[in-house]
C-alpha positions in Angstrom: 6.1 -0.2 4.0 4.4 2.4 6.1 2.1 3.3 3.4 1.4 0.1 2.3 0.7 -0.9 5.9 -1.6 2.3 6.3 -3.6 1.5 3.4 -4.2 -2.5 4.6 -5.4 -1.3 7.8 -7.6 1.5 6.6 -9.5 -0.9 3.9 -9.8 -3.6 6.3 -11.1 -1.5 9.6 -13.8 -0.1 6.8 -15.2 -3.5 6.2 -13.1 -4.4 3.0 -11.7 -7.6 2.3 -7.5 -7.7 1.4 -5.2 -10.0 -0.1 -1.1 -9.3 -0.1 0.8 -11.3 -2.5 4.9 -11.4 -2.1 5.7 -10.0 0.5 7.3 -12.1 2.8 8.2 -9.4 5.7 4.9 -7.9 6.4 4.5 -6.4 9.6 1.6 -7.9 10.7 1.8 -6.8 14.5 2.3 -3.3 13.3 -1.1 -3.7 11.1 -3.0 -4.8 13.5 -1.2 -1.8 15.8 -3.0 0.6 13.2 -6.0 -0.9 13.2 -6.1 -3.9 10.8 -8.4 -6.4 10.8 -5.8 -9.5 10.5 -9.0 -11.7 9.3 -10.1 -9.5 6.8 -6.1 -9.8 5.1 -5.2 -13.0 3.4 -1.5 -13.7 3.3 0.1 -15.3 0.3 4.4 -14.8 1.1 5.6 -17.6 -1.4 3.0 -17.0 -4.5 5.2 -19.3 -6.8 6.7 -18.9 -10.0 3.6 -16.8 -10.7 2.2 -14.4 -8.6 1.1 -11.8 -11.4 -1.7 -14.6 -12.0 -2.2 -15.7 -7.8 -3.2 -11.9 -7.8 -5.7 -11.7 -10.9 -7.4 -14.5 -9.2 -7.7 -12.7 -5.8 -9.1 -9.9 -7.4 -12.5 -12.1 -7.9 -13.0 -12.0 -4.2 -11.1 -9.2 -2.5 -12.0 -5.3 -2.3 -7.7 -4.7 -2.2 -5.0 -7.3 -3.6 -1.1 -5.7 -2.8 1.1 -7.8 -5.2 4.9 -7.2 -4.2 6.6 -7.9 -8.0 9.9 -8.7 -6.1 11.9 -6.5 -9.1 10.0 -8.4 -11.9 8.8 -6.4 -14.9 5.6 -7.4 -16.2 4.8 -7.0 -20.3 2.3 -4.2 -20.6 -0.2 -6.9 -22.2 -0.5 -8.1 -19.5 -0.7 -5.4 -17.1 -3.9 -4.3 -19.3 -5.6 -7.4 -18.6 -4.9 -7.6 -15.2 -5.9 -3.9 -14.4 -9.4 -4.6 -16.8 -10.0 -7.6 -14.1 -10.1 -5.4 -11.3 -12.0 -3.0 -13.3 -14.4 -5.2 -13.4 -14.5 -6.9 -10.6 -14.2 -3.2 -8.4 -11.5 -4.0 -6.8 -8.1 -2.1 -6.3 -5.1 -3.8 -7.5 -1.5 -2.2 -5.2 1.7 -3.1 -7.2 5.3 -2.6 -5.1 8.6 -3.3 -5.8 8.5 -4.2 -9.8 7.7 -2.7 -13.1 4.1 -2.1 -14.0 3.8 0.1 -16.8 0.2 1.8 -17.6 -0.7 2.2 -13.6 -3.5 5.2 -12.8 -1.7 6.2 -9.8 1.9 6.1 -9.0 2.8 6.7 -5.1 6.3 6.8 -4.0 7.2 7.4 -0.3 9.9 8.2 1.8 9.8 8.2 5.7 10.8 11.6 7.4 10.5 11.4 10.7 9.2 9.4 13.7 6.8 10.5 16.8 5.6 8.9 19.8 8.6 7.6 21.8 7.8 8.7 25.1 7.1 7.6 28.6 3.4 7.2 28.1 3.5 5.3 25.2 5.9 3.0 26.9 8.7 3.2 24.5 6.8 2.5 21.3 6.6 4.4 17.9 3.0 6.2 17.8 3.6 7.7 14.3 5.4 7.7 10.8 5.8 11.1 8.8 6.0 10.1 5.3 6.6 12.5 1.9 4.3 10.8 -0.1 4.2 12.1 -4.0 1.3 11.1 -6.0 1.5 11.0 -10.3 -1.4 9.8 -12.1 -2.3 10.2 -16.0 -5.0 12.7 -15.4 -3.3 14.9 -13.2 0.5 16.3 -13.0 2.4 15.3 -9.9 2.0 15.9 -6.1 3.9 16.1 -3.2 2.8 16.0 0.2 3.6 15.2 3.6 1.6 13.0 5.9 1.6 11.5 9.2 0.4 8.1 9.7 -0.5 7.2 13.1 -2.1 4.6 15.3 -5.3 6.1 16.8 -7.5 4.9 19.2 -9.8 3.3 16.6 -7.6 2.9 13.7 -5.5 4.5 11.5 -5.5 8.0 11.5 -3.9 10.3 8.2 -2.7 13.9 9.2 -1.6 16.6 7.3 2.0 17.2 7.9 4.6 20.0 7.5 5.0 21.2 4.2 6.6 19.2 1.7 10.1 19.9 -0.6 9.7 18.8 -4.0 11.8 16.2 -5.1 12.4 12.6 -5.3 11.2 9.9 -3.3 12.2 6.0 -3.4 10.6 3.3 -3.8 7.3 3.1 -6.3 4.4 1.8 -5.5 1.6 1.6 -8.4 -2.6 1.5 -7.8 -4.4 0.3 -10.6 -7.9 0.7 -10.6 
């Protein structure tokens, strides 16, 4: 969720527009903590019995649409129409927590380690370090650490320690 939370606050503090479909426990506070801008994020938590096609409509208006899946697998037919909407429309489509074959980008993340919890910052987290591994169809996979914190202005992404190879949970996939 860091990730996820990292990239919504970085599209929105640039000016872009975001839509997050499905995910009912978004951390709003900690968005807006990064430097979100909360009315530049539409929130759709209970898409209905659809929210494949909730999403392809956002994609008309918004520069980023997150669609949480919820485990669902979605038929590669229709991933390929979904992904040639945003295409054309220049938007990035974020898929989490389902099945989407044919994605550009596959990013899976794991956190490793917390920073901030000290006196000054009056008991609150200043930073996530993630291992964030990066596969994509043009290019073999990375791995990489990063730091995510809250800066002064926004978001700020850090290079962090070295990364191991290896697996990390939880795929997230960014058609564009």
């Amino acid at each position: 969720m860091s990730l996820l939370i990292g990239v919504l606050a970085s599209a929105t503090a640039a000016g872009g527009h975001a839509a997050v479909v499905g995910h009912r426990r978004l951390g709003l506070l900690a968005a807006a903590e990064m430097g979100a801008e909360l009315s530049r994020i539409a929130l759709i938590p209970e898409p209905g019995p659809d929210p494949v096609e909730v999403a392809a409509v956002l994609l008309d208006g918004m520069d980023l649409v997150v669609l949480g899946l919820g485990g669902a697998v979605v038929p590669p037919a229709r991933t390929r129409a979904v992904v040639a909407r945003a295409r054309s429309k220049g938007a990035a489509l974020m898929v989490t927590d389902g099945r989407w074959d044919g994605a550009h980008v596959r990013l899976e993340a794991a956190v490793h380690g917390y920073r901030g919890l000290s006196a000054s910052a009056r008991g609150r987290l200043c930073g996530t370090g993630l291992s964030v591994r990066a596969q994509g169809r043009a290019f073999q996979p990375r791995v990489a650490r990063i730091d995510l914190c809250a800066g002064r202005t926004g978001v700020e992404w850090r290079p962090g320690e070295p990364a191991r190879v290896g697996s990390v949970p939880r795929p997230a996939e960014v058609a564009r």
